[in-house]
C-alpha positions in Angstrom: 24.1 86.4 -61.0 20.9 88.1 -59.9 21.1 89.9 -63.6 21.7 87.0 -65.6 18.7 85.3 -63.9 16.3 88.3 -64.6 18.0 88.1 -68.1 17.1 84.4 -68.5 13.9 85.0 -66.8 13.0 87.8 -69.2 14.3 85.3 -72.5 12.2 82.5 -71.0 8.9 84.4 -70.5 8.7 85.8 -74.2 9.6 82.3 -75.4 6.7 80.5 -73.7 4.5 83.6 -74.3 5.2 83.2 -78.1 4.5 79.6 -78.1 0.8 79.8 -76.0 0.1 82.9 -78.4 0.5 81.2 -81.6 -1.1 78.3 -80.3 -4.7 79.8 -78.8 -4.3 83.1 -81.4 -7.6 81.6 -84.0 -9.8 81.9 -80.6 -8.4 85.2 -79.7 -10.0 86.5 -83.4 -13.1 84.9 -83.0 -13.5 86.6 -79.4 -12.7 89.9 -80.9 -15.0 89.7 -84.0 -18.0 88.4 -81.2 -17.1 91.4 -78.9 -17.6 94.1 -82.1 -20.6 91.5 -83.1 -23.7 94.1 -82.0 -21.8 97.7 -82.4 -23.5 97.8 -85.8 -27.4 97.7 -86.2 -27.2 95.0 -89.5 -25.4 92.7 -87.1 -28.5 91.7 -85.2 -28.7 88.0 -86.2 -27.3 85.8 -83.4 -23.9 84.7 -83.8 -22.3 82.2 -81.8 -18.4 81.6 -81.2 -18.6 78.2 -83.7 -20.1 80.2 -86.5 -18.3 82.9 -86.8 -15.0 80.9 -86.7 -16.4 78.8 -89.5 -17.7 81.9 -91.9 -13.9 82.9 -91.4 -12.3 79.5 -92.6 -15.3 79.2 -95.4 -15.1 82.6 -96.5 -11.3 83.7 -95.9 -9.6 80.5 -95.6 -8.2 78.9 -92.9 -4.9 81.2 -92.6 -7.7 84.3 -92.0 -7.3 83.0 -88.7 -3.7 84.0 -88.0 -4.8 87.4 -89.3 -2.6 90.0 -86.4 -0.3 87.2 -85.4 3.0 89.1 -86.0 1.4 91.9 -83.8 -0.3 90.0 -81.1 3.6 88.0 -80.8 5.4 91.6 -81.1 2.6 92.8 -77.8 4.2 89.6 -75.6 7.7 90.3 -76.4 7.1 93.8 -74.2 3.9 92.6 -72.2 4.6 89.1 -70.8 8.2 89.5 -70.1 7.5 92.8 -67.6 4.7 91.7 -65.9 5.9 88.2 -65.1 9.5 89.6 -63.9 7.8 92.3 -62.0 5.7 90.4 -60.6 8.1 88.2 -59.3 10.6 91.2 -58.4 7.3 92.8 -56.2 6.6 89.7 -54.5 10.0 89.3 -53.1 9.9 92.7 -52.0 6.7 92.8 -50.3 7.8 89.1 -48.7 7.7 88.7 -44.9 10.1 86.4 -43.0 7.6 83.9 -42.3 7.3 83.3 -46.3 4.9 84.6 -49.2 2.9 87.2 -48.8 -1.1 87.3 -48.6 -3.6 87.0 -51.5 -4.3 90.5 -51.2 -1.0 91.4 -51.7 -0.3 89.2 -54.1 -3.4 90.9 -56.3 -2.3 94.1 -55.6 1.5 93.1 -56.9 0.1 91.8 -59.8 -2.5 94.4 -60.7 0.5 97.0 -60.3 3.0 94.5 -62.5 0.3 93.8 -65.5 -0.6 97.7 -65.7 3.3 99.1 -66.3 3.5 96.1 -68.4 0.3 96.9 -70.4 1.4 101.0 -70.9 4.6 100.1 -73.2 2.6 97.1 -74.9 -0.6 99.2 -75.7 0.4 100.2 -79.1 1.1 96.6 -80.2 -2.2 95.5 -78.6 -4.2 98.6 -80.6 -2.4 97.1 -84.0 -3.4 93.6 -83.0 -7.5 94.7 -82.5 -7.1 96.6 -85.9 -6.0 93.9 -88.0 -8.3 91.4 -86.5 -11.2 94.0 -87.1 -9.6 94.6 -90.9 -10.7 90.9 -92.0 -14.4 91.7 -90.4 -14.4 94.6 -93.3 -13.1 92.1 -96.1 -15.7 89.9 -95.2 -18.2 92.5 -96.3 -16.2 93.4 -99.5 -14.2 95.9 -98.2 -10.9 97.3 -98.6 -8.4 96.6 -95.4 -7.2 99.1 -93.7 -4.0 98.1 -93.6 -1.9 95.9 -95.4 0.4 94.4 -92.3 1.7 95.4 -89.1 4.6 98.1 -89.9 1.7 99.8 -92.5 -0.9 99.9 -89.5 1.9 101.7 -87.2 2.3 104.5 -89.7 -1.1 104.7 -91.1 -2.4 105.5 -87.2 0.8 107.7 -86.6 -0.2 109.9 -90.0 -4.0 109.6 -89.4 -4.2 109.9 -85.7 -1.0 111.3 -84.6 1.6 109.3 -81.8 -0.7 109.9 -79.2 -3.5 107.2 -81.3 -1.1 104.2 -80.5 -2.3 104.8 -77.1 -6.1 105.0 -78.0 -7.7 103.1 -75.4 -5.1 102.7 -73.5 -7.3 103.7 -69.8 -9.5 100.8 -70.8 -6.6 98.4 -71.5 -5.2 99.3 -68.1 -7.9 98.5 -65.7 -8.3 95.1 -67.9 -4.7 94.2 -67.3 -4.7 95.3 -64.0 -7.7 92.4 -63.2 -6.6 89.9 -65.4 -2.8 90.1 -63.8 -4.8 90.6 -60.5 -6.9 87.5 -61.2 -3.8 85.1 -63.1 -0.9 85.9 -61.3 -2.3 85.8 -57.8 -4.5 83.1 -58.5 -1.6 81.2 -60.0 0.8 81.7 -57.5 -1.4 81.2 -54.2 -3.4 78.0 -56.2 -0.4 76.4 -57.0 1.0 76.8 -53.1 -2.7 75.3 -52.1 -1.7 72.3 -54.5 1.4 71.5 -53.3 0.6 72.1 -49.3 -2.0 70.4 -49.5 -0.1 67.2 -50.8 -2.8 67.1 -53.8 0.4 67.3 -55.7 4.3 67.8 -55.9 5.4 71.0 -57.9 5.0 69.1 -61.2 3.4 69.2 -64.7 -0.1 68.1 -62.5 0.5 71.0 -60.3 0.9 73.3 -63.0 -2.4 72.3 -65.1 -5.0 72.6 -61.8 -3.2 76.4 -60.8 -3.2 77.5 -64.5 -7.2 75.9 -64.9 -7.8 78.2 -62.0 -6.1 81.3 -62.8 -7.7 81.4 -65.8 -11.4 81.4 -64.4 -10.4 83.9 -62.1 -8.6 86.5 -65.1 -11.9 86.0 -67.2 -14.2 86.7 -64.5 -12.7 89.9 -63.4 -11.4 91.2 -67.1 -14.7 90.6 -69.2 -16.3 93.7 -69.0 -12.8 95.9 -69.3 -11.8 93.8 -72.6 -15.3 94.4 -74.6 -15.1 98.2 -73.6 -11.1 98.1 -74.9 -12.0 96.2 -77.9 -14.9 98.5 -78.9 -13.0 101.9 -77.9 -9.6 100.7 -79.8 -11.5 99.9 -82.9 -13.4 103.0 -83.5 -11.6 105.1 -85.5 -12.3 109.2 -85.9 -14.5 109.8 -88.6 -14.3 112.9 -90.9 -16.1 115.0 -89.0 -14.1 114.3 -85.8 -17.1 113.0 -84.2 -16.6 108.9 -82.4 -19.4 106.4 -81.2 -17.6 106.6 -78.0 -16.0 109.8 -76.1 -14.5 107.7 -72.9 -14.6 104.1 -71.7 -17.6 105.0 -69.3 -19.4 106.3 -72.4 -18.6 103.0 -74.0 -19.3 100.9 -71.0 -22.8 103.0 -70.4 -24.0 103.1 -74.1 -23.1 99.3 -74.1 -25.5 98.4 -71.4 -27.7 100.7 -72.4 -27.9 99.1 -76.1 -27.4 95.5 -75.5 -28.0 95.2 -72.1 -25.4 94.3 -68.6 -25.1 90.9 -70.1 -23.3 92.6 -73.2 -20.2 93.2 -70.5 -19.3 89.4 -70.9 -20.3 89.2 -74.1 -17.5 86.9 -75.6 -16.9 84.9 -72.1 -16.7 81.5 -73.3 -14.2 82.6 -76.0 -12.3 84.5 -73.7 -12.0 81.8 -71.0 -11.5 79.2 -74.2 -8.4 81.7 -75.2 -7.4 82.7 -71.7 -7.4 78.9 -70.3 -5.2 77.2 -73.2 -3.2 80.2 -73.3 -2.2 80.3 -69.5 -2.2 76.2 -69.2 0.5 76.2 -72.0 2.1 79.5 -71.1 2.6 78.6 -67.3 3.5 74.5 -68.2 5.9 76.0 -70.5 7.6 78.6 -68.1 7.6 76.4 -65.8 9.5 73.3 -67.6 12.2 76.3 -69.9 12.5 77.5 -65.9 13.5 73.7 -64.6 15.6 73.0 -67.9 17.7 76.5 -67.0 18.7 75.4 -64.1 15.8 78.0 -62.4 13.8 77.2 -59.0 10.1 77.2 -59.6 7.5 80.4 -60.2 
């Protein structure tokens, strides 16, 4: 019984992750294109999230803005599944007697949970940042790079060897490690808060103020981790070998030193306007498939 419940879990998680990814997938591109917004010197006019998403529907077309869905959807079929499932598989390990464990082991649980999860998903993720970079270069009148997800596997494979799926992979850890840290703690311990303190039962209500919460929280911690993995998983080697960046301190240092500390959380709004939506409908989706299955709560 345990196993068809972690089986039904697993099928429930990658359901509800597919449907807040297609839904909050437009904001994720403009994020990415404001994050690489600076890396090149012509870029220097200010660009704000509102522009850039409507140069993309007036000079691509609306559908530009789906550009890496299969990818991004192919990422949370690995990613969201393990980290939610561990999570929940650590927490009842580490659980006491006298009920749920702390906040600060409820981080560290989730940290631990996001980062194994983030290792097998990084090579979907990598894909995802490519392809969302590629319609940046049509914009300027360039050739993609690749021509869908499957061509974008072997391209990097050929070009870069097996090991480049993994390229920025040290940077893609620490951010999953803060932004499970930040959402699954701040999930779990917010929505406890809500429902002890009789602001509400464990409902739809309850589910909307934890998920508004945990998404703050994910933001906050992850901003600096996701411009430095964005920047380090787009470079790619140039003919002579040499990169922009050699590590993600490099990055993180030549950033600052560039654009200044602000530069960390460049792309905040965006990401909090992506990460919000995505963990209100995510979580209020789990949550309901969970109920409808027969399962207890989160």
């Amino acid at each position: 019984n345990q196993v068809d419940n972690t089986h039904t879990k697993i099928l429930l998680t990658s359901l509800s992750a597919m449907v807040a990814e297609s839904t909050t997938f437009p904001i994720d591109l403009i994020k990415t294109r404001l994050q690489l917004h600076g890396e090149s010197l012509s870029s220097t006019r200010p660009t704000g999230a509102f522009q850039i998403g409507l140069d993309i529907i007036r000079q691509q077309g609306p559908l530009c803005l789906y550009k890496g869905l299969s990818p991004a959807i192919l990422r949370h079929l690995f990613y969201t599944p393990i980290r939610i499932v561990g999570y929940e598989h650590l927490r009842s390990v580490i659980s006491s007697d006298n009920g749920s464990p702390s906040i600060i082991g409820k981080a560290v649980v989730g940290g631990i949970s996001g980062s194994m999860a983030q290792v097998i998903a990084s090579p979907a993720d990598l894909v995802k940042v490519r392809m969302q970079a590629d319609s940046q270069m049509m914009r300027k009148g360039l050739q993609p790079r690749y021509s869908g997800p499957i061509d974008a596997f072997n391209k990097i494979i050929k070009a870069e060897g097996f090991q480049g799926l993994w390229k920025g992979v040290f940077p893609n850890i620490q951010r999953a490690f803060l932004v499970n840290m930040g959402e699954l703690a701040c999930y779990d311990h917010a929505k406890q808060f809500v429902i002890k303190s009789k602001i509400a039962e464990d409902n739809v209500y309850a589910h909307t103020l934890a998920s508004i919460m945990s998404g703050l929280a994910a933001t906050s911690l992850s901003c600096p981790a996701d411009v430095v993995k964005t920047r380090m998983m787009n470079q790619t080697a140039k003919k002579e070998g040499n990169v922009l960046y050699r590590s993600s301190y490099d990055c993180l240092v030549k950033t600052v030193k560039v654009e200044g500390i602000r530069a960390l959380w460049k792309g905040f709004f965006p990401t909090w306007a992506r990460l919000g939506p995505w963990q209100f409908v995510f979580w209020v989706s789990y949550e309901k498939f969970r109920k409808l299955a027969g399962l207890s709560s989160f």
